[in-house]
Steps between C-alpha positions, in 0.01 A plus 500: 500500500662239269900507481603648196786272440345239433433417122214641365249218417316370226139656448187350433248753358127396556278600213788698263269772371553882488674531828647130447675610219665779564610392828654166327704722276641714780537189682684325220696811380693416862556185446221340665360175378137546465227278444138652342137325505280533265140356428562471125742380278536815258614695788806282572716702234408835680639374821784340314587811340557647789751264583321257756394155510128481420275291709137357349312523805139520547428470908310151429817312496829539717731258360662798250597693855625164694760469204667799604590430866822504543546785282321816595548707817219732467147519407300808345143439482317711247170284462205632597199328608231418240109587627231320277147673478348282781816668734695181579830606479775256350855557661768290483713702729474218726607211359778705366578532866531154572700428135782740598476403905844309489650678202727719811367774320720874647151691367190474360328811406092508464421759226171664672302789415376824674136412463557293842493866637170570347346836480656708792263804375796724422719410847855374495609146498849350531623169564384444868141631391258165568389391164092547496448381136124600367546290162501095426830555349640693778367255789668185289820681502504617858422077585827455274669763685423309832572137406848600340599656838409226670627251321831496701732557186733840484187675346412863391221651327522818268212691466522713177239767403362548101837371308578644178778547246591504154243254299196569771450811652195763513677666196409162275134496638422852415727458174289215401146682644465204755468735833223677621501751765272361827339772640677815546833230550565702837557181667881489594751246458862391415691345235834297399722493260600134369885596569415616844298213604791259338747669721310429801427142484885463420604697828229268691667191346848592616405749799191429626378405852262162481156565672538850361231718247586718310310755289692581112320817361622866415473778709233767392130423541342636200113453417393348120396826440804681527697219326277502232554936447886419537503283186257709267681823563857355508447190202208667325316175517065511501335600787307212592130464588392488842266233639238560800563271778159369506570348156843366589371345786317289267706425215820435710582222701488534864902468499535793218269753637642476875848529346391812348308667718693355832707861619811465644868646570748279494847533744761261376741702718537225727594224197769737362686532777468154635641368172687759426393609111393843376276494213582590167172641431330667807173635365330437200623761298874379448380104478233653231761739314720130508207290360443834212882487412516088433159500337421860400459377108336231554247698731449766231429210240215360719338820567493550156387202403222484738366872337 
């Protein structure tokens, strides 16, 4: 564990989307400095907005992250590896590694996902599960996984599971007509909310063990099917249509289906303790109700507007 009393250090968020952003306005609303990348130049008044430093970064080019040494303490990694449609995968984890090797970093957090778990066919898997990824996406991240913890700096990898929150949650997608039902959606799985997942990478900054993984979803299982009932019966929004699996299987990507028809039940019981947080929204239905109260009329517009 790091010691508290120290001063909490600057930030450097990796690829400042969704999660990027809200965690750089919790970060900054304690008086963190934080720093944001970005691929594009419209986004830099998002991130700025939010009261941190953006960053035009693009992977290609390193120079915009060697002009911060000096001045950050930790690292939060959000950017996921790109697969083209011949399957080479283009990561620039490591070369990030090497950039930030003499910064005397005090963290740096890997953003992973849960698809390095792949399908466990319905069985439980926590932190200590070994990652047996059945998707390009998931193998590329598990090979981040491993060269961040090796790379010999204070290191840490968060694995969350589907994140969602106000702006991008299965409420928008059936809102807007975009989701379709695969199968008979029994397949189960976990979610988190934006806040929750936030929270988490801030306790591993400050409390987190290096060499450690830990896993940032809620704590209720719940297949797509049951999600799906949840929100037509409590929101009133469409039922949506199903699709067979034989025809997702060929209109999805290999990444997409396996995400969606990988079953699993996630334990972050471990993570919670170890970094001490309890989630503000355990189970779907209170980070759902959340997402309905912030966007509720702006839901009910795009339902109606999509007839």
């Amino acid at each position: 564990m790091r010691d508290e009393t120290q001063a909490p250090p600057g930030v450097l968020i990796l690829g400042c989307g969704f999660t990027g952003m809200v965690l750089a306005a919790r970060l900054g609303f304690a008086g963190r400095p934080v720093w944001g990348t970005t691929r594009t130049e419209a986004r830099t008044a998002v991130i700025r907005s939010r009261g941190s430093q953006a960053v035009l970064f693009d992977g290609s080019d390193m120079a915009p992250l060697r002009a911060l040494r000096g001045r950050i303490g930790a690292v939060v990694d959000c950017i996921p590896p790109r697969i083209d449609r011949d399957g080479a995968v283009e990561d620039a984890t490591g070369a990030i590694l090497d950039v930030v090797a003499d910064f005397g970093l005090r963290a740096f957090v890997y953003v992973s996902a849960t698809s390095v778990y792949g399908d466990q066919q319905g069985g439980v898997a926590d932190e200590h599960t070994e990652a047996s990824p059945d998707s390009p996406r998931g193998r590329a991240r598990r090979d981040a996984e491993a060269r961040v913890l090796a790379s010999g700096l204070p290191a840490m990898v968060m694995r969350p599971s589907g994140i969602y929150g106000p702006g991008r949650s299965q409420l928008h997608r059936m809102a807007e007509r975009r989701y379709r039902l695969v199968g008979d959606g029994s397949a189960l799985t976990n979610r988190v909310h934006v806040t929750d997942l936030a929270t988490l990478l801030e306790a591993a900054i400050d409390r987190g063990t290096p060499g450690a993984t830990y896993l940032a979803t809620d704590q209720r299982p719940a297949s797509q099917a049951e999600v799906v009932e949840h929100i037509v019966t409590r929101y009133g929004l469409p039922r949506p249509p199903a699709i067979p699996l034989d025809e997702a299987r060929v209109r999805m990507s290999r990444d997409v289906f396996a995400m969606i028809t990988g079953s699993k039940r996630l334990d972050p019981t471990w993570t919670l303790d170890a970094l001490a947080v309890r989630l503000r929204f355990p189970d779907y239905e209170a980070g759902l109700a959340d997402v309905w109260r912030r966007d509720g009329a702006a839901l009910r517009a795009l339902a109606e507007a999509a007839g």
